[in-house]
C-alpha positions in Angstrom: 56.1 -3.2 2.7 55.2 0.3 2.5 55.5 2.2 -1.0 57.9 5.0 -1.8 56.2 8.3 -2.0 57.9 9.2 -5.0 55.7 5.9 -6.8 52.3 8.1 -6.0 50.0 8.2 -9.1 47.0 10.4 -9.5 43.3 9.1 -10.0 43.6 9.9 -13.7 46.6 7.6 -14.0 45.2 4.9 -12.0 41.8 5.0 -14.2 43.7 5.0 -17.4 46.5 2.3 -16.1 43.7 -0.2 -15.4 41.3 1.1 -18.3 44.4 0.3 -20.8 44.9 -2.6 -19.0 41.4 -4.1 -19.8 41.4 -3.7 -23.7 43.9 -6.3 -24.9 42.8 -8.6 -27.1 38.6 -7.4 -27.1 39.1 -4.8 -29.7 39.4 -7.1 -32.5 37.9 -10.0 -31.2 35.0 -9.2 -28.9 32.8 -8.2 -31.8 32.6 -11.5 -33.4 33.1 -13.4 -30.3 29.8 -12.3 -28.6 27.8 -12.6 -32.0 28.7 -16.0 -32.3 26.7 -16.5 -29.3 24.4 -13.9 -28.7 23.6 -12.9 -32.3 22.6 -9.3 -32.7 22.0 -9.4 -28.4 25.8 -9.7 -27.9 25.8 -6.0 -26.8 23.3 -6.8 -24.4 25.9 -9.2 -22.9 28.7 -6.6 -23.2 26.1 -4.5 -20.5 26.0 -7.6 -18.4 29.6 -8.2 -17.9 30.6 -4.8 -17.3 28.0 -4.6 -14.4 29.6 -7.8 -12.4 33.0 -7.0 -13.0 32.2 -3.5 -11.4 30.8 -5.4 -8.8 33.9 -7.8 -8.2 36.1 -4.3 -8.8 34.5 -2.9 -5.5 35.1 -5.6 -4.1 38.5 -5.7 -4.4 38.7 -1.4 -3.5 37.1 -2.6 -0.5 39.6 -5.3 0.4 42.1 -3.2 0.3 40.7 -0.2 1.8 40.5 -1.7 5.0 44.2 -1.5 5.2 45.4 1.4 3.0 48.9 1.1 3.7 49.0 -2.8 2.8 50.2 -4.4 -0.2 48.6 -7.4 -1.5 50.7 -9.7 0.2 50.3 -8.1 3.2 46.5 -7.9 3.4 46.4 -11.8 2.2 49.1 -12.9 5.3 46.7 -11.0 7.8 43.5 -13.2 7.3 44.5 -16.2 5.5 47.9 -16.9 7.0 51.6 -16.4 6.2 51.7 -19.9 4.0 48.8 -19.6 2.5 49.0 -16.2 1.9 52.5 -16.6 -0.1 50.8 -19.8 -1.7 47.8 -17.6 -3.1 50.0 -14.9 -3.9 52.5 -17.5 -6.0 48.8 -18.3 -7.5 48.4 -14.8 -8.4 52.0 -14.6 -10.0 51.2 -17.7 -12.1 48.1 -16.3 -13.4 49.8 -13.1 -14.3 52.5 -15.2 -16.4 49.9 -16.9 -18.3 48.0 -13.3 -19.4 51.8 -12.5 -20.0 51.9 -15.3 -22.3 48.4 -14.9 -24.1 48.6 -11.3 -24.9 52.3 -11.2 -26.1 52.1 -14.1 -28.4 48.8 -12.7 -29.3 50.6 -9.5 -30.3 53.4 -11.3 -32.3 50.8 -13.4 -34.0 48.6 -10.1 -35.3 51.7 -8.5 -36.3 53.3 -11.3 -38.3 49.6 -12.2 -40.0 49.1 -8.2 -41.3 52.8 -6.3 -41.3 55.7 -8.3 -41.0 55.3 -12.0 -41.8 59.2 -13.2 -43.2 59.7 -11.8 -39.6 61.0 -14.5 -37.2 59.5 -15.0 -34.1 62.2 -14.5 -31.5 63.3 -10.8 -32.9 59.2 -9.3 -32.5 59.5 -10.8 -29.2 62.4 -8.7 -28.5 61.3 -6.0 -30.3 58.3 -6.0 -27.9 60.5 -6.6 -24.6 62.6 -3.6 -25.0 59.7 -0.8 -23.9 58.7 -3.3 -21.8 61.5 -3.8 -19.5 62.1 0.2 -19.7 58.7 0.3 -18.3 59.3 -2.4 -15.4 62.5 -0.6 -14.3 60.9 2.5 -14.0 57.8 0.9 -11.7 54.5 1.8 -11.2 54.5 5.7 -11.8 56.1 5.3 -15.8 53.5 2.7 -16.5 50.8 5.0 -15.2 52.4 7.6 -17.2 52.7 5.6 -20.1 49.5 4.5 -19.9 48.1 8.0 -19.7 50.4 8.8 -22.9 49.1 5.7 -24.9 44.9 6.8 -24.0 45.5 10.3 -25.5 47.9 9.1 -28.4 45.3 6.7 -29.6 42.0 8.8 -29.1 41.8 9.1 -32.7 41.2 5.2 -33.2 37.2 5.8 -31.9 36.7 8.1 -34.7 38.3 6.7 -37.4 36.1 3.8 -36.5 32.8 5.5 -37.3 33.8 5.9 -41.1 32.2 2.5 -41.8 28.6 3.8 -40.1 27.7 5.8 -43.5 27.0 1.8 -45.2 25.7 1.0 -41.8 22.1 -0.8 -41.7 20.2 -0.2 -38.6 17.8 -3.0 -39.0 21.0 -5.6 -38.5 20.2 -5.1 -34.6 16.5 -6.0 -34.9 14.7 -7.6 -33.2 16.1 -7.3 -29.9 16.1 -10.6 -27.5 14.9 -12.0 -30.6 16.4 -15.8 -29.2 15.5 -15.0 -25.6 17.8 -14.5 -22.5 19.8 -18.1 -22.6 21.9 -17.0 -25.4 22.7 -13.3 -24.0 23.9 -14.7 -20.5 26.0 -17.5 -22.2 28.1 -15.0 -24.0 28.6 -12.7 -20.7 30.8 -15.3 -19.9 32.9 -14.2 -23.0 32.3 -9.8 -22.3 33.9 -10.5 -18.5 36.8 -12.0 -19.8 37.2 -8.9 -22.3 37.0 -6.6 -19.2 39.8 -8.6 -17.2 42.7 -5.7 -16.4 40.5 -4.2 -13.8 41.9 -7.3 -10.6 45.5 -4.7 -11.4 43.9 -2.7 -8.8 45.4 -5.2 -6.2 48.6 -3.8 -7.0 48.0 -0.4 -8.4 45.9 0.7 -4.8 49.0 0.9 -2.3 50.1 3.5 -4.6 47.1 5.6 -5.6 47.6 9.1 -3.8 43.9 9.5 -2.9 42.9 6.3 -2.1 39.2 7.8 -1.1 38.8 7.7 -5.2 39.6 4.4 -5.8 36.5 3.4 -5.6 35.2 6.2 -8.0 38.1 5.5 -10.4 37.8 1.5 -11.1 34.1 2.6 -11.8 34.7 4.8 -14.9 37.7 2.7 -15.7 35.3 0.3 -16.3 33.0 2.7 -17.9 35.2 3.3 -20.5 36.3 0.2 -21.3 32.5 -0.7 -21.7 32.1 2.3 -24.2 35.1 0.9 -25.9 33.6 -2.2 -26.6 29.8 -0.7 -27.2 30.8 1.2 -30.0 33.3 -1.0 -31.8 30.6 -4.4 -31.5 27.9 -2.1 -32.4 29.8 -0.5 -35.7 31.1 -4.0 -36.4 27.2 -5.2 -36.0 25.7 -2.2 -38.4 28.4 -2.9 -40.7 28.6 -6.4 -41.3 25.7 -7.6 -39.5 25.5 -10.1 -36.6 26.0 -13.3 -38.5 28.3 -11.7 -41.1 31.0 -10.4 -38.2 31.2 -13.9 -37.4 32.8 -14.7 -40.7 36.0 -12.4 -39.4 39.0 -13.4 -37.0 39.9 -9.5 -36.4 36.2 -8.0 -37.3 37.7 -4.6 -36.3 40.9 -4.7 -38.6 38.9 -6.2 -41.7 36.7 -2.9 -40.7 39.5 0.2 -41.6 40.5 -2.0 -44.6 38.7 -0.4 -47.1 39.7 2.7 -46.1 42.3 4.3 -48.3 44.9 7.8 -48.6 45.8 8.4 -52.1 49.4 7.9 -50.0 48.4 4.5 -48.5 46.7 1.9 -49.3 46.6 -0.2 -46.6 45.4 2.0 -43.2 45.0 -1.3 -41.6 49.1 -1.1 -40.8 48.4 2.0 -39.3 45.5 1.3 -37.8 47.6 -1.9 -36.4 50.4 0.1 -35.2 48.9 2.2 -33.1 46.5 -0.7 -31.5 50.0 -2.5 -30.6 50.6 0.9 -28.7 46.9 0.0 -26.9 48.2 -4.0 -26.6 51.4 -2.9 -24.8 49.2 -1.1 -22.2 47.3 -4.6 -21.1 51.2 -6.6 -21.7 53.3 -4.8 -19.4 50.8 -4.2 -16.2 50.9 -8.1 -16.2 54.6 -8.5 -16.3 54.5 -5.4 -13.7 52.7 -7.5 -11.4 54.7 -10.4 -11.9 57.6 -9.2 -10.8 55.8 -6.7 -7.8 54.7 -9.9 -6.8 58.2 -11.4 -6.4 59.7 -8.8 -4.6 56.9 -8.8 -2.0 57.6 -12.6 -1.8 60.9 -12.1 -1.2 60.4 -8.8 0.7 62.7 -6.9 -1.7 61.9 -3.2 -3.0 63.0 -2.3 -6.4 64.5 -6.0 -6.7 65.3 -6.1 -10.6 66.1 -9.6 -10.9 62.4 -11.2 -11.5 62.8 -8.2 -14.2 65.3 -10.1 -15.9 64.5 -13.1 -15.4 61.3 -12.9 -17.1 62.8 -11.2 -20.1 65.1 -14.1 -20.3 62.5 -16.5 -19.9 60.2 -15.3 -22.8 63.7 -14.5 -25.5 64.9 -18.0 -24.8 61.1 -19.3 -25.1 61.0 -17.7 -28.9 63.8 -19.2 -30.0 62.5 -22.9 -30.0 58.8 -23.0 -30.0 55.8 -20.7 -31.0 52.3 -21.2 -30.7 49.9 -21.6 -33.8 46.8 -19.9 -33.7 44.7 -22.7 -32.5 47.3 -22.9 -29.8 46.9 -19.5 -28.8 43.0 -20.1 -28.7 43.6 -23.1 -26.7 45.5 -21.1 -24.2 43.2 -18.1 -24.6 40.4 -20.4 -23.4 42.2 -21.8 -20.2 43.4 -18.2 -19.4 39.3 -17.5 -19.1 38.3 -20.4 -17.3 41.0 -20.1 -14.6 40.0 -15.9 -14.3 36.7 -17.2 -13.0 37.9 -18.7 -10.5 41.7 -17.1 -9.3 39.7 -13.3 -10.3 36.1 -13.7 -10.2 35.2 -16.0 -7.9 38.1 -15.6 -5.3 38.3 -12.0 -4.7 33.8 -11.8 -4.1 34.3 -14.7 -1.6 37.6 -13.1 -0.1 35.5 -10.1 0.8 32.8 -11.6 2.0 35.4 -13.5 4.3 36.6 -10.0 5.1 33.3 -8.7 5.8 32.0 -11.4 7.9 35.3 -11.6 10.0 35.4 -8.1 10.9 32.3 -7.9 12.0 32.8 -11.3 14.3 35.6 -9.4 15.7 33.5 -6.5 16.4 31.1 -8.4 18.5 33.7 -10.5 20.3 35.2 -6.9 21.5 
C-alpha cells in the first residue's frame, strides 16, 4: 500500500516527529528515576542508552530500506508470512494502545495534581482528544508539521531551565563511578525506555521524501533527545544533588517553582502548559500509528473509523474508571518491560533475520 505523494515530509519534519515523539514522560521523571539507581552516574547511563537505541534505530532504517516503497505491514508479510505478519503487526497495534494509555493518563494525572484538580477526569480527557483527532484526520504530514510547530514553540523551556544553575554545586557530580559500573548499567535499562518514540520510524519511513537521510535523521533525532535529557538530569543533579532529586516525583517542575513574575507566582502552570504542548507530541504519533496500523490491516487508505473508534474507546473509558498514580506506575513499568522485547529485542533480531536471509538468497542465485 503505497503512500500518497501529497503525505511526503522533509528530513527536518521526520527528525522532529520522532525527536518529539521520544520526550514524553523523561522530562520530569528521568532525572530522579536514574539517580535512584545510578546516583550521581545516572548521566552516564543516559550516554549508554542513547548509544543502543541508535543502534536498534539503524536497524530499523535498515529494515526498511531494503524496500523503500513498503509499509510496515508489507515488509513484515514478505519474510515472516501473511499470518504472522498481520499477527505481529496486531502486536504492534497493541503495544501502541498501551503507550496511548500511559502517556495520556500520565498527562491528565500531571495536570489535575498542578492546575486543575476539581477537574473531572472524563472532560481533560476530551479536552486532550480534540487536537488529537484534528491531527489523525489530517495524517502523517499535520503531525510532522505539528511536531515541527511544537520544537520551535517550546525552545524557550531549555533556557529557562538553566536559571536554577546560579545555586548549582559542582561537587554534587563527584566522584564519578564512585559505586562502580553495576549500578550505571542497571539504570540504562530505565534511559532506553525514556528514548522510546524513535521505533515511529516504522511508520514515519514510507513517507520521508529522501529516504537516503533516514538514516542521518533518527541519528540526531536521537541526539537531541539525549541533549534533552543531559541537560535537565544534569541541572536537576547541580541543583538538588543526586540523592536530594530522588526526594521529587516531577524533579523538573519542583525546579521552575521558585521562580517568580511580579505578575505570577506560580511559573510552574506555565512551565506545565507548554510541556503538555511537548506531551501531545509523544500522545498522538502513538494513536497515529494505531490507527495506520488498522488501515494497513484492513488494506484501507485514509480509513477514519479506527479514528473514531479509539476516541470513543478512551471518552467512554474516563467516565467509569481512572488510574491512581501507583496504577499508572504499575502500568508504566509493564509498558517498559514489554518495549524490550516487542521494540528492542525484536526489531535487532528481525534484521539480523533480514541480513542473513538476503545473503542466503544471494548465494542460492
Amino acid at each position: 500500500m503505497n503512500k500518497p505523494i501529497k503525505n511526503e515530509i522533509t528530513l527536518m519534519q521526520y527528525i522532529l516527529a520522532i525527536h518529539g515523539t521520544q520526550l514524553g514522560t523523561g522530562i520530569l521523571t528521568l532525572p530522579a528515576d536514574v539517580a535512584k539507581k545510578a546516583g550521581s552516574d545516572g548521566w552516564i547511563s543516559i550516554i549508554i542508552g542513547w548509544s543502543l537505541t541508535t543502534i536498534v534505530s539503524l536497524c530499523i532504517v535498515g529494515i526498511m530500506s531494503k524496500h523503500p516503497g513498503d509499509t510496515l505491514l508489507d515488509v513484515l508479510t514478505r519474510y515472516l508470512g501473511r499470518w504472522l505478519g498481520k499477527t505481529w503487526l496486531i502486536i504492534w497495534v497493541l503495544y501502541s494502545l498501551l503507550s496511548v494509555i500511559v502517556l495520556l493518563y500520565f498527562a491528565v494525572l500531571v495536570t489535575q495534581v498542578w492546575v486543575l484538580p476539581q477537574t473531572r477526569n472524563y472532560v481533560l480527557v476530551i479536552l486532550f482528544l480534540i487536537p488529537t483527532y484534528m491531527i489523525l484526520c489530517g495524517g502523517v504530514r499535520i503531525l510532522a508539521r505539528y511536531a515541527e510547530f511544537v520544537f520551535f514553540f517550546t525552545l524557550w523551556i531549555p533556557v529557562l531551565l538553566t536559571i536554577p544553575l546560579k545555586n548549582a554545586h559542582l561537587d554534587f557530580m563527584l566522584p564519578v563511578l564512585k559505586e562502580g559500573w553495576l549500578p550505571v548499567f542497571d539504570a540504562v535499562k530505565t534511559t532506553v525506555v525514556a528514548f522510546l518514540g524513535f521505533e515511529l520510524a516504522f511508520i514515519l519511513y514510507p513517507y520521508l521524501k529522501r529516504k537516503q537521510n533516514a538514516a542521518k535523521g533518527i541519528v540526531i533525532a536521537n541526539s537531541l533527545s539525549l541533549v534533552v535529557y543531559l541537560h535537565i538530569t544534569l541541572i536537576c543533579f547541580l541543583y538538588f544533588s543526586p540523592d536530594g532529586v530522588t526526594h521529587y516525583l516531577w524533579p523538573s517542575l519542583t525546579l521552575v517553582k521558585p521562580l517568580q513574575l511580579p505578575f505570577l507566582e506560580r511559573f510552574e502552570i506555565i512551565f506545565l502548559s507548554f510541556y503538555l504542548f511537548i506531551l501531545s507530541t509523544s500522545i498522538i504519533p502513538y494513536a497515529l500509528s494505531i490507527t495506520n496500523s488498522m488501515g494497513q490491516l484492513f488494506s484501507k487508505r485514509n480509513w477514519q473509523l479506527p479514528t473514531y473508534m479509539l476516541l470513543f474507546l478512551f471518552i467512554t473509558a474516563s467516565f467509569f474508571y481512572m488510574p491512581t498514580y501507583n496504577e499508572l506506575e504499575d502500568l508504566g513499568t509493564w509498558w517498559s518491560q514489554v518495549s524490550y522485547f516487542v521494540i528492542y529485542a525484536f526489531t535487532f533480531l528481525f534484521f539480523l533475520y533480514i541480513t542473513m536471509y538476503m545473503r542466503w538468497k544471494r548465494r542460492r542465485m
